[in-house]
N, C-alpha and C positions, 0 to 999 in steps of 0.2 A: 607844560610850560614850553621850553624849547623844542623844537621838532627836524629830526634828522629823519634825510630823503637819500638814497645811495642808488646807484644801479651800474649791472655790466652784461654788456650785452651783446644783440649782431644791429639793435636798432640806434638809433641818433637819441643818444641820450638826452640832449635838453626838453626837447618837450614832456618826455618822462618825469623827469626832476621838477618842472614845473609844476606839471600835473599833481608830481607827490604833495609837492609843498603847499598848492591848493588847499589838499585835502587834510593838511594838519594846520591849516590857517587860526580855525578857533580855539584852538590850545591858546593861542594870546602871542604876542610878539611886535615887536619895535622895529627890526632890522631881519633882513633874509640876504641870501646872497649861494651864489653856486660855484661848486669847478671844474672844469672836464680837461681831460685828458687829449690833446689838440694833435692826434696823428701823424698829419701834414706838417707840422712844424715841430713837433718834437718838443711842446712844453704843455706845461698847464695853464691854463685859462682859469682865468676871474672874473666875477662880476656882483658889486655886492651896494648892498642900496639901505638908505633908513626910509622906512614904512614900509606899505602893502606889497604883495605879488604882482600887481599889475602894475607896479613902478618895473620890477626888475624883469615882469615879461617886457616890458618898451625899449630896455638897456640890448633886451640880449636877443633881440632879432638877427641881429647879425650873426650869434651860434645856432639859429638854428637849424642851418643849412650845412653845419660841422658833419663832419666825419667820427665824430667823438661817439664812443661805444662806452665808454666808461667817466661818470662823474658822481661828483656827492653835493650835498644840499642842504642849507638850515634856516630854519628861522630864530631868532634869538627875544631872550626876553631876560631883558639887562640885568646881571647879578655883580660883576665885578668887570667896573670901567662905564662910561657912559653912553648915552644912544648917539654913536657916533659909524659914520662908514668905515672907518679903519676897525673898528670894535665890530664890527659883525663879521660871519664868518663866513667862508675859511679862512682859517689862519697857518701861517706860512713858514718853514723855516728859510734860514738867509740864502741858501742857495735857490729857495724859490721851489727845489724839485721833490717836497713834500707839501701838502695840503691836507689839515684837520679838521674838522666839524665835531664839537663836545655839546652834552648834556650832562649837566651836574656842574659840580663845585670843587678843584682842587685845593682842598681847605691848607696843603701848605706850599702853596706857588709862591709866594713871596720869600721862602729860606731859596726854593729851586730859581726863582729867577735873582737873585744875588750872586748865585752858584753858577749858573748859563751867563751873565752878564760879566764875571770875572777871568772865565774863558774866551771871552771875545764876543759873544751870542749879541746882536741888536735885535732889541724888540721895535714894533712899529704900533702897539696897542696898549692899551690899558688891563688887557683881560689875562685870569688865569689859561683860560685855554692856551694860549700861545705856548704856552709852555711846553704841550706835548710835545707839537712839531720840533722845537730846539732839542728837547731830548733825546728826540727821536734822532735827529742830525747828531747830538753829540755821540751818540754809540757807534754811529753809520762811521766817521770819522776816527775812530778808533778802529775800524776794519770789523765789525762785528757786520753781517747781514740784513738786510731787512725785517726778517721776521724778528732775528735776534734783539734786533735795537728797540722794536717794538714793545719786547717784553722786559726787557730790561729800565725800558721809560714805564712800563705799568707798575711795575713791583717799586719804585720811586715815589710814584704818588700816593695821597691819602687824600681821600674822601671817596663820594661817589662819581662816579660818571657813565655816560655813552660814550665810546667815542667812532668813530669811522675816519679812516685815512685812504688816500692814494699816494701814489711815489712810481716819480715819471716813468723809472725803467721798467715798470713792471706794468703787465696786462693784468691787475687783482686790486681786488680792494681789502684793507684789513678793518677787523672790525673786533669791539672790546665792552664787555659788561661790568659793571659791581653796583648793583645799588639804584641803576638808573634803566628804565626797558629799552628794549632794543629786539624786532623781530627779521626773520630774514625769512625772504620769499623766493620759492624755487619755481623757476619757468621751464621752461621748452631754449635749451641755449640761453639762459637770460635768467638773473639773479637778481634779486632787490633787497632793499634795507629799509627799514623806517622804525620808530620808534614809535607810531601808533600803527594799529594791524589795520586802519582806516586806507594807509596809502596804499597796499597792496592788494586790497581785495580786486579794481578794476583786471589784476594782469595775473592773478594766481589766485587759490585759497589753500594752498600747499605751502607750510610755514615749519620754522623755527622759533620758539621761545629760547634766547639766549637766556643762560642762569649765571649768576656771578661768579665772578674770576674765569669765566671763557671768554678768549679771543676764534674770530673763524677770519677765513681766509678766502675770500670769495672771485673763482674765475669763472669764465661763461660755462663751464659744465660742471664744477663741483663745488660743493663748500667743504671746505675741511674743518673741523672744529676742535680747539685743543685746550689743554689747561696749560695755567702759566708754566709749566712745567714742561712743556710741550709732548705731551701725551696726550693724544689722538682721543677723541672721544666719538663714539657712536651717539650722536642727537636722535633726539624724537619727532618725526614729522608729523605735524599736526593738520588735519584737513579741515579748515574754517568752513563752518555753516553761515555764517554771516552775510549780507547781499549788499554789494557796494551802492544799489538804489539807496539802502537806507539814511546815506549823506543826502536827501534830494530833499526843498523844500515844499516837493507834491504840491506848490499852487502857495503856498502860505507866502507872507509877505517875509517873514524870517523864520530860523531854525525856534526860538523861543515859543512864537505859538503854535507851531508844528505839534513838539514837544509837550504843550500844555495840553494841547487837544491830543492827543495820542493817549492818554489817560485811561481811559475806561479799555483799550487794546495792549496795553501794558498793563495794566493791574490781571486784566485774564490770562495774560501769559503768565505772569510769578505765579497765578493758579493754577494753572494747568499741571495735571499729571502729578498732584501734591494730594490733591483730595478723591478720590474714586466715588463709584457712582453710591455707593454705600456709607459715605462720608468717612471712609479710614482714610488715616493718613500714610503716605507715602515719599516723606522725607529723604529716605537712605541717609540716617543723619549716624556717622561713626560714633555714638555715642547706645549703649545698651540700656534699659528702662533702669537698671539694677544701677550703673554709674551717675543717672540723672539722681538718680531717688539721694546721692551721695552729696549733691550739688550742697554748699552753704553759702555762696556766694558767688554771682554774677557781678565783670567787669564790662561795661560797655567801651568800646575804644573808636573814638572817628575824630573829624576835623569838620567845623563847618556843617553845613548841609548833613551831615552823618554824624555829626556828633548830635543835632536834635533830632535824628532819628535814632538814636542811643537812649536819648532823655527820654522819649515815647517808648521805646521796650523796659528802660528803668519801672516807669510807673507799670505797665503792663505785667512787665515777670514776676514782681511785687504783690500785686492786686488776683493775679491768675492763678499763678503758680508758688505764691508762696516764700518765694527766695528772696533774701535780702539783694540789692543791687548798689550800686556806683557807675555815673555815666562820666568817663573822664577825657578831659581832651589829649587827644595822641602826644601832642607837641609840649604837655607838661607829665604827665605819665612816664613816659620815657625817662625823666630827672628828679619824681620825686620820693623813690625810692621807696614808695608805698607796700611792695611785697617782701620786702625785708622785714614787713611788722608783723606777717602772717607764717602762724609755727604750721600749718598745714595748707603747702597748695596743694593737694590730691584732690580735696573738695571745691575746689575753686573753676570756676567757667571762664572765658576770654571770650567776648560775644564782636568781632574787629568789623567795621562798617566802612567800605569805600566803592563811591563811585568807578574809578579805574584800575583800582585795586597796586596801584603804582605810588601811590600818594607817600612820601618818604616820610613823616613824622609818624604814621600810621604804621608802614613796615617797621619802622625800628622798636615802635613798643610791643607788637607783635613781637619782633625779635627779641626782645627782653623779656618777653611772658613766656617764651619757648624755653629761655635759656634758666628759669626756676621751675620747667617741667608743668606750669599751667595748660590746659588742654583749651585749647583754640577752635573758633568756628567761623568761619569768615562769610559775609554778608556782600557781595560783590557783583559787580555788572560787565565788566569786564573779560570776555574769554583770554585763558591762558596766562592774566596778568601775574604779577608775583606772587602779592598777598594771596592769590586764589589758589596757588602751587603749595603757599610754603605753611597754611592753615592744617590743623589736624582733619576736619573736615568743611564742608562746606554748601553754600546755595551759589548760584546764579540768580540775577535776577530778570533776565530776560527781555532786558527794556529795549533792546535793539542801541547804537550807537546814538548817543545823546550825545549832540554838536553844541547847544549852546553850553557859556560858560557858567550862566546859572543854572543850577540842578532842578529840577522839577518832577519828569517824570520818574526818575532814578530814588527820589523820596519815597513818591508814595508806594514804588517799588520794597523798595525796602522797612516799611510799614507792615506791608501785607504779607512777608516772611517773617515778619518778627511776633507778628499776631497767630500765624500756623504754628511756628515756633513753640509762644509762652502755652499754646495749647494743648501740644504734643507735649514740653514738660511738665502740664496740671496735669493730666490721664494717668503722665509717667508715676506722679507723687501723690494721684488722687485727691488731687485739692479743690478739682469741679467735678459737678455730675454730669455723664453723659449728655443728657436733657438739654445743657445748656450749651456745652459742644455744641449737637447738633444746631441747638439755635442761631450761634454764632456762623458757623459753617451755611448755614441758610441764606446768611443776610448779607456772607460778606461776595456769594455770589451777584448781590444783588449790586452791590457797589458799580460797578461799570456803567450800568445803567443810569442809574442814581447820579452819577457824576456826569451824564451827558445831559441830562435836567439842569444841572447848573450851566454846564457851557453854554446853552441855548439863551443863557443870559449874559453874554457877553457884551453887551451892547446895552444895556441896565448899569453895566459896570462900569463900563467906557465914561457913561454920562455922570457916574458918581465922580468918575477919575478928571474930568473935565471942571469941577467945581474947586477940587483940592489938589492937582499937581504944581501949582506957586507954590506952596509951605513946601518952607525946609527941614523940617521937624516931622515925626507922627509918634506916636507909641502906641504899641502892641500888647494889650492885653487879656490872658486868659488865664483857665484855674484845672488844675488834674489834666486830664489827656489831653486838653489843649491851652496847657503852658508851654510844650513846643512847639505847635504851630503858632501862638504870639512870637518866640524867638524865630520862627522860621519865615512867617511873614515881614518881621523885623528883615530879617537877613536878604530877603529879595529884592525889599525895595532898596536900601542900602546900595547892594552888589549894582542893579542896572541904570538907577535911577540917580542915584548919588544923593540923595534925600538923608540926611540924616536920622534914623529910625533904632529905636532901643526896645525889645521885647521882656516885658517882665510878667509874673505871675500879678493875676488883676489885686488881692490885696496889699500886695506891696508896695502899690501906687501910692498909698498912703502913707509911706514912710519913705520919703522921696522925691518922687518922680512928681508927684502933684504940685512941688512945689513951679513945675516947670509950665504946668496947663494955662493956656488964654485961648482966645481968639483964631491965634492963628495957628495953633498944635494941635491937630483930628487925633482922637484915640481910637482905635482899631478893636474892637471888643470880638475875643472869640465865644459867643454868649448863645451855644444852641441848649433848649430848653431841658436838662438835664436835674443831675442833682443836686447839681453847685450855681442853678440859676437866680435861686435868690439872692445868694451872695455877689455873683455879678451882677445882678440889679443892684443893688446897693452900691457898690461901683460906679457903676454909671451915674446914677444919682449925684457921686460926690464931684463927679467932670461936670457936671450940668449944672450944679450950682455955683462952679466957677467961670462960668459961660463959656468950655469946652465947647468943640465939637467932638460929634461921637457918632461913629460907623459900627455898627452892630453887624456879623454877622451870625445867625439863628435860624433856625427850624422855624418852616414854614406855618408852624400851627403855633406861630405865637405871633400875633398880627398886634397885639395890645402893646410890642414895643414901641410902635408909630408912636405911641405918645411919647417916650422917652428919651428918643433918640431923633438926630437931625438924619441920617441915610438906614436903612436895613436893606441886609442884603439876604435872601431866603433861599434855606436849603433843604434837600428831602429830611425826613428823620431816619436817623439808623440805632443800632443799639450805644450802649456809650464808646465801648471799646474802639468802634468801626468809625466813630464820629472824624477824628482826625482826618481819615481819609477825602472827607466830603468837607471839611471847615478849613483846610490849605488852599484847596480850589480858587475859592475867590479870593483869597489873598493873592495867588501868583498871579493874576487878571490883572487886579488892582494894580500890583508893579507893574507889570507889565506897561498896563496904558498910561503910568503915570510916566514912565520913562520914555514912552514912544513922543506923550506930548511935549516934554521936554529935553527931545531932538538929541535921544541916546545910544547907541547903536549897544541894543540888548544882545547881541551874540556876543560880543566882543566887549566888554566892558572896560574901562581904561583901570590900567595897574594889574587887571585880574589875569588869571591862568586855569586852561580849565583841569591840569592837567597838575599838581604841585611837586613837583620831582627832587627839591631842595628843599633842608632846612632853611 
């Protein structure tokens, strides 16, 4: 969501800040604005704008010829107060000679701003943020120090946040975690801050994961890092393998089909190093054969985009391995008290799915699976992120930084760990033969391949998407492993396209949904010829007697739908499990170009965040 850009240095920080803020731009945001520390005059500078970065580089040409070694920087994405210039940040206390930038949610700034307003405090915003800064002033003002005031306004608040400040008198920047990321990057004389490890890579790969309840303390040669307590903590510097190229559209007209096509080179990376030349597996999964074999239940935990990649390892771990499962969303999990029902978690798995692994309804039902002693596995793309620290064990998915805001390559990333996965637990519990191991492990090398056969038909899709991007409506329907890819195709078009689009399981149409089919509603059938293809034949039949249209997509070796259907759209065959893999493909196309024709800016979707940091 919001994106904090910070830096202190020997160079003129605006252009840095800029730059940061560039590079966190597809997280989503309404307002950005910056503040530096003005040498020559002895105050802080502002400058803060509603909409894009290239409004507030136009404002601030005139800093960038500053003297300024030290400023901070945000983009905002509206939680509390409207999209207004005053409401973007930094925000100020009344003498001006403190400046804040937040991420997160001060869930009780309205008891604190009663409290600061009854001392004299004037706000100039609508936002919880302001708050800190007043707090921060009201400590200062009682003769407590700067550092002091800072902690003494942290241990006040409740909820999550980032936060990053300056404060005129001082050459340092302070900075503060719980709940919300926040990474610090170590230079040569020069320090940075950002909340995605994205803005750092061009100027360092030598980093800090803040972990909640530390503040650090950032001058041009050191960071000091402490607990609110103020006891000094030794941090962990981490040396980022990551390559800031991989922000770059390499020639593509945006990050989304960057991303789409990048597919068959992400799916072999999540392989890589997983399967050896003898097909053993090579997980290093903190879990012993003896602790699997104990397993009596699997919880899938995600949001979005990962929660129907939850729904695919449900059917999966089920069908392979044996285990009963539940794929629940983070954001209700967390509140429905579901493991108070169960007299044994010791048998219990927590299987947590997130793209940035920062996703706050997803950490806190992780934190509540932790906190009945359930054993955790987290499913993650992200280096360094929370969820990926605070899991009992874990994968990466290797997908390189995914910019846009809908998910794509990061799917089927996480597809193809949960398939190693339900494998590694059948062998564990003996519920498949070898034989078919090895088969699967055969085929799913073939996948990359397989899925560059469909991209080459992008322009087959284009001309499908050319016919039906007017309709407001579509539905999505499929049966077994691609019941989630109907909700996932549902979900894309949706997210870029703004198309109204609802993904059901294909018999359910019929108790519902049909009542909505005409003319102008396409159904999306995920229909490769498998074992549940007569049953989606039958399906389709019932849209087609209602003079539906119907998009089919199926394996190539069923050429006999052309009678059935008004578009087919044809795929390699693979075994069924691996099917998902190759039947998303053209759906995220299809969005894709239905939103391109109807003049949507797919990196950045309006209302969306790629990044969800807040309840």
């Amino acid at each position: 969501m919001c994106g904090i850009v910070g830096y202190i240095g020997y160079r003129n920080a605006v252009p840095i800040l800029l730059q940061g803020l560039k590079r966190v731009d597809y997280r989503g945001y309404d307002s950005c604005g910056l503040a530096i520390i003005d040498n020559k005059k002895e105050k802080i500078r502002v400058k803060k704008v509603i909409g894009r970065i290239e409004k507030l580089k136009k404002n601030v040409r005139w800093l960038k010829n500053s003297d300024s070694t030290i400023g901070i920087a945000h983009t905002r994405w509206a939680t509390h107060g409207r999209v207004t210039e005053k409401n973007a940040h930094p925000h100020f206390s009344c003498d001006g000679k403190i400046a804040v930038v937040h991420n997160g949610i001060i869930e009780n700034y309205s008891e604190l701003k009663i409290l600061l307003e009854r001392e004299g405090h004037k706000f100039s915003s609508e936002t919880d943020t302001e708050i800190m800064a007043h707090l921060i002033e009201k400590f200062l003002l009682k003769g407590f120090d700067i550092e002091e005031s800072f902690i003494r306004a942290l241990k006040l608040i409740e909820g999550a946040y980032a936060f990053a400040m300056i404060y005129l008198p001082e050459k340092k920047i302070f900075v503060a975690k719980r709940g919300s990321p926040i990474v610090l990057g170590i230079g040569k004389k020069e320090m940075f801050i950002a909340s995605d490890v994205s803005v750092i890579l061009p100027n360092t790969k030598k980093c800090i994961f803040m972990k909640d309840n530390e503040l650090a303390i950032l001058s041009i040669n050191r960071i000091c890092v402490k607990n609110l307590d103020k006891l000094e903590i030794i941090p962990e510097i981490v040396d980022l393998k990551l390559k800031a190229d991989e922000i770059s559209r390499k020639g593509f007209p945006n990050f989304m089909l960057k991303e789409i096509f990048e597919q068959p080179l992400t799916i072999s990376r999540a392989l890589k190093g997983r399967i050896n030349k003898i097909k053993k597996f090579d997980l290093k999964l903190n879990l012993s054969r003896k602790e699997i074999k104990k397993i009596k239940k699997i919880i899938f935990i995600g949001c979005g985009t990962s929660w129907h990649a939850g729904v695919f390892g449900k059917y999966l771990f089920e069908d392979i391995a044996g285990i009963p499962c539940q794929a629940e969303y983070a954001s209700e999990f967390r509140y429905n008290n579901s493991l108070k029902s169960y007299s044994n978690r010791d048998d219990m798995l927590a299987i947590v799915l997130s793209q940035s692994g920062e996703t706050a309804d997803t950490l806190a039902a992780l934190r509540e699976l932790k906190k009945y002693g359930v054993k955790t596995i987290g499913l993650i793309n992200a280096v360094g992120s929370t969820i990926s620290r605070e899991v009992d064990s874990g994968f990466y998915l290797h997908s390189g930084i995914e910019v846009g805001v809908a998910s794509t390559k990061t799917f089927t990333s996480h597809l193809v760990i949960l398939i190693l996965l339900s494998l590694y637990f059948a062998l564990s519990r003996r519920t498949i033969e070898k034989k078919k191991v090895d088969k699967i492990l055969r085929e799913i090398k073939k996948i990359p391949v397989k899925i560059e056969e469909i991209l080459k038909q992008d322009n087959k899709i284009r001309e499908i998407a050319i016919k039906y991007f007017k309709n407001d409506n579509a539905l999505y329907l499929g049966r077994g492993y691609n019941y989630p890819i109907a909700l996932e195709g549902a979900l894309k078009l949706k997210e870029i396209s703004y198309v109204h689009a609802e993904g059901y399981p294909a018999a359910e149409m019929k108790h519902g949904p049909i009542a909505l089919i005409d003319k102008n509603m396409p159904s999306i059938f995920i229909a490769p010829k498998d074992r549940l293809y007569g049953k989606i034949l039958s399906n389709i039949k019932e849209i087609k007697c209602r003079h539906g249209k119907v998009i089919a997509i199926t394996t190539k070796d069923n050429k006999k739908i052309l009678n059935e259907v008004d578009e087919a759209i044809f795929i390699p065959k693979t075994i069924e499990p691996l099917m998902p893999l190759l039947t998303v493909i053209p759906t995220q196309l299809l969005a894709y170009h239905i939103a391109i024709m109807r003049g949507c800016d797919v990196d950045k979707p309006r209302n969306l965040a790629k990044s969800v940091t807040v309840e």
